[in-house]
N, C-alpha and C positions, 0 to 999 in steps of 0.2 A: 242563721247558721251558728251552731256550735264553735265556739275556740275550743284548742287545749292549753291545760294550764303547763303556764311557762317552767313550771319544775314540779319533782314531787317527792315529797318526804318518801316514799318506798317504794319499791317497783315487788309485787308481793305478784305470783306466778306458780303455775305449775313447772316440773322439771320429768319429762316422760322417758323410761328408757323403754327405745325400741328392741334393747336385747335382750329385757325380761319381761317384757309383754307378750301373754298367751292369746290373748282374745276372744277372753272369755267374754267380755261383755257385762262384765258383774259391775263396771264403772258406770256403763249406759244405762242398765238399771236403776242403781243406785241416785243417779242423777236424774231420773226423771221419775222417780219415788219422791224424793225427797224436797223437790222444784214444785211437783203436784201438789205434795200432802200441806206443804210449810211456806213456801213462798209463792206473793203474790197471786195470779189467776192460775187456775190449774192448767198443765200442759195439754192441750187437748187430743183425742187418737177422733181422725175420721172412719176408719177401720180397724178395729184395735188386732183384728183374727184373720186368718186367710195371708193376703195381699195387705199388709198391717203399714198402716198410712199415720202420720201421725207427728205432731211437734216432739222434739229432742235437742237437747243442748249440748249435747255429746254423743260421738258416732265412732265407729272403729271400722276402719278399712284394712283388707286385705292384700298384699301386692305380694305377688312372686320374682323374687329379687335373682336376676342371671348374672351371672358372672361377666367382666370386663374381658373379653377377646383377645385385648390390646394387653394386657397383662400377663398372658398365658405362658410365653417367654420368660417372664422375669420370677414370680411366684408360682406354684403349685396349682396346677388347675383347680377350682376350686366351685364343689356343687352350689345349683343351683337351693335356695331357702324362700320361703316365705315368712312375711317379715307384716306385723299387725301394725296397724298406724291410727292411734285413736287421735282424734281433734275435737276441739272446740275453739271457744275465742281465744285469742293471744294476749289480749285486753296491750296491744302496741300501742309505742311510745308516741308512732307518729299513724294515729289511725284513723283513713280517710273516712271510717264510717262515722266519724264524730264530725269532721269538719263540711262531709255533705249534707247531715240532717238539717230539714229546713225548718224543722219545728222547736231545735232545739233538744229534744225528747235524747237522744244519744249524748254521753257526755263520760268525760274519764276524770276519776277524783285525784285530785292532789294531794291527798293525805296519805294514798297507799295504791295508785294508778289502776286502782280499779276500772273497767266501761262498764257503761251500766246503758238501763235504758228505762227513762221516765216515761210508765206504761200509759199515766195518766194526756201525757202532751202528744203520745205516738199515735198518727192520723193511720198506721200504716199501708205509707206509699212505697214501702220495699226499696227506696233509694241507696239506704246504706248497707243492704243485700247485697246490690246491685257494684256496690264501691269495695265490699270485703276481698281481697283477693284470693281470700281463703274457703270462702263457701261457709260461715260458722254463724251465720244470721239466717233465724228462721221464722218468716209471719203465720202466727197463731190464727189458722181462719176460722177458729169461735172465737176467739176474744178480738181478729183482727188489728193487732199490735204486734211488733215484732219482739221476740223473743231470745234470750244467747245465754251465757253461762257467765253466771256473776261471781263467782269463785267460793259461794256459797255466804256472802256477806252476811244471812243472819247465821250463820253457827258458828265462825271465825270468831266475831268478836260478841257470841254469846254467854254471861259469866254465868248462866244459869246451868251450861252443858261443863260436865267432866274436859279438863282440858286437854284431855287425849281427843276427846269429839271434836275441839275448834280448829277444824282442819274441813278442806272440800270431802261432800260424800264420795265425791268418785278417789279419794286419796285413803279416804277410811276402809272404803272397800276393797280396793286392789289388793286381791287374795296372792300374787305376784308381786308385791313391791312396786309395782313399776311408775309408780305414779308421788311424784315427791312434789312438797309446798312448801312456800319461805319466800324470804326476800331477798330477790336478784341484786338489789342495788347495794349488799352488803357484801363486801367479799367474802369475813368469814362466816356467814353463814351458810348451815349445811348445804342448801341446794348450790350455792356459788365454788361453795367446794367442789361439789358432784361435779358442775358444768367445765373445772377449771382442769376435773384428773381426767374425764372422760373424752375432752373435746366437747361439748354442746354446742350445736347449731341450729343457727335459724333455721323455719322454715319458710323458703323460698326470700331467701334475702335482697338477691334483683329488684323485689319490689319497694324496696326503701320504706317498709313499716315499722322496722325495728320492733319486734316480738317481744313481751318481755318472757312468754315459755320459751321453752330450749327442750329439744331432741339429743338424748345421749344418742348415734349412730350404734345400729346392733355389729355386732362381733362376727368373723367369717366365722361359721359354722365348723365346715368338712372342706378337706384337700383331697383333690382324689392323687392317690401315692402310684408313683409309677410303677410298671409292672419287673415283677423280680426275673430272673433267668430259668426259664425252661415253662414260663406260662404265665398266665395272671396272679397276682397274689391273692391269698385266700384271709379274711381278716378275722377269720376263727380260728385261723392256724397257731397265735401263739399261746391259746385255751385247748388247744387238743393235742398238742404234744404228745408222746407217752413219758410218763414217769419212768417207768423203768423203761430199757433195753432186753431183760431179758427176766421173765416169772420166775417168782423163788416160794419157795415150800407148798405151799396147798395149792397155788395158780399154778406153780411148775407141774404138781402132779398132774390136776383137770387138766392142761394143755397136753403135757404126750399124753395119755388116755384118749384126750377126743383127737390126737391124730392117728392113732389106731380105729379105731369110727370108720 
């Protein structure tokens, strides 16, 4: 079995806001373009077309977010949104995918708490699939190794790339902003900042992994406004106003003419 190391010089993570995530999917591309073409074995597709089957290390889900009932009372009812939720690994502090592998092959580095996965040791028996509570392990069945998202480890700290590029593709890409990198375990850096105005939360903390990503929560949307006296409110009403009350020079004329009509 895998230990983890007892500390680590950085906790280096993605920081995702789910209130400016469109879902596009330009991150999931991006990430398994660039996992293919540059690292390690290629991502394999069993299907690439149709019903498209296939290894990924980043996925974007869909939820449509209702309103709390139990609040209806105290705040403005408040519509119904859907809300994009892209995932990968969380590369946690305490991650039982490291400490189930029995090969070893799973391990998290001490120098910047990256997980990684030694493809050369991985038998894969899917055990730390099996342990992620997150769903973000996935076994490549051409290469039969398991596979996750390494935070883009060769372009981060490649000096050969512009250093606007040593950042994850799926952070390069987000045509949305939504997708921020840095180092959690510093307060003043920028992601720690982000996490610190926004609120940032784990995802699904019950489970005692301590994540080093963080989810900004998205923003209510729309309040539905109550309705004003003598019917529903209209909310193009205060774009159609009239300007005037009453037609002056060449509208005043065309108006009495066409009431003689």
């Amino acid at each position: 079995m895998t230990t983890l190391p007892d500390t680590v010089q950085k906790k280096l993570g993605l920081v995702i806001d789910l209130d400016t995530c469109v879902g596009c999917h330009a991150c999931v591309t991006a990430c398994k373009g660039w996992n293919t073409q540059n690292y390690g074995a290629p991502l394999s597709d069993q299907n690439a077309y149709g019903d498209a089957s296939g290894t990924f290390l980043n996925r974007v889900h869909a939820f449509q977010v209702t309103p709390d009932p139990a609040l209806a009372d105290h705040v403005p009812p408040r519509l119904a949104q859907t809300v994009h939720f892209p995932k990968s690994c969380l590369h946690c502090d305490d991650a039982p995918c490291v400490t189930v592998c029995p090969t070893g092959a799973s391990y998290k580095r001490s120098e910047d708490g990256i997980v990684l996965v030694n493809e050369d040791a991985c038998m894969g028996c899917g055990l730390c699939a099996w342990a992620c509570p997150y769903g973000a392990r996935e076994v490549d069945e051409a290469a039969g190794v398991m596979k996750k998202c390494t935070l883009c480890v060769d372009r981060i700290y490649n000096e050969t790339l512009p250093e606007v590029d040593r950042q994850p593709a799926c952070v390069r890409t987000c045509p949305a902003g939504a997708r921020h990198f840095g180092d959690l375990s510093d307060p003043e850096s920028a992601v720690s900042k982000l996490v610190a105005a926004r609120g940032g939360v784990d995802l699904m903390p019950e489970q005692n992994t301590a994540p080093v990503n963080q989810y900004l929560p998205p923003r209510p949307k729309d309040t539905i406004q109550p309705p004003v006296m003598g019917g529903d409110e209209d909310i193009l009403a205060p774009f159609l106003a009239p300007i005037a009350e009453e037609p002056k020079g060449f509208l005043a004329w065309v108006d009495r003419a066409l009431e003689k009509v």
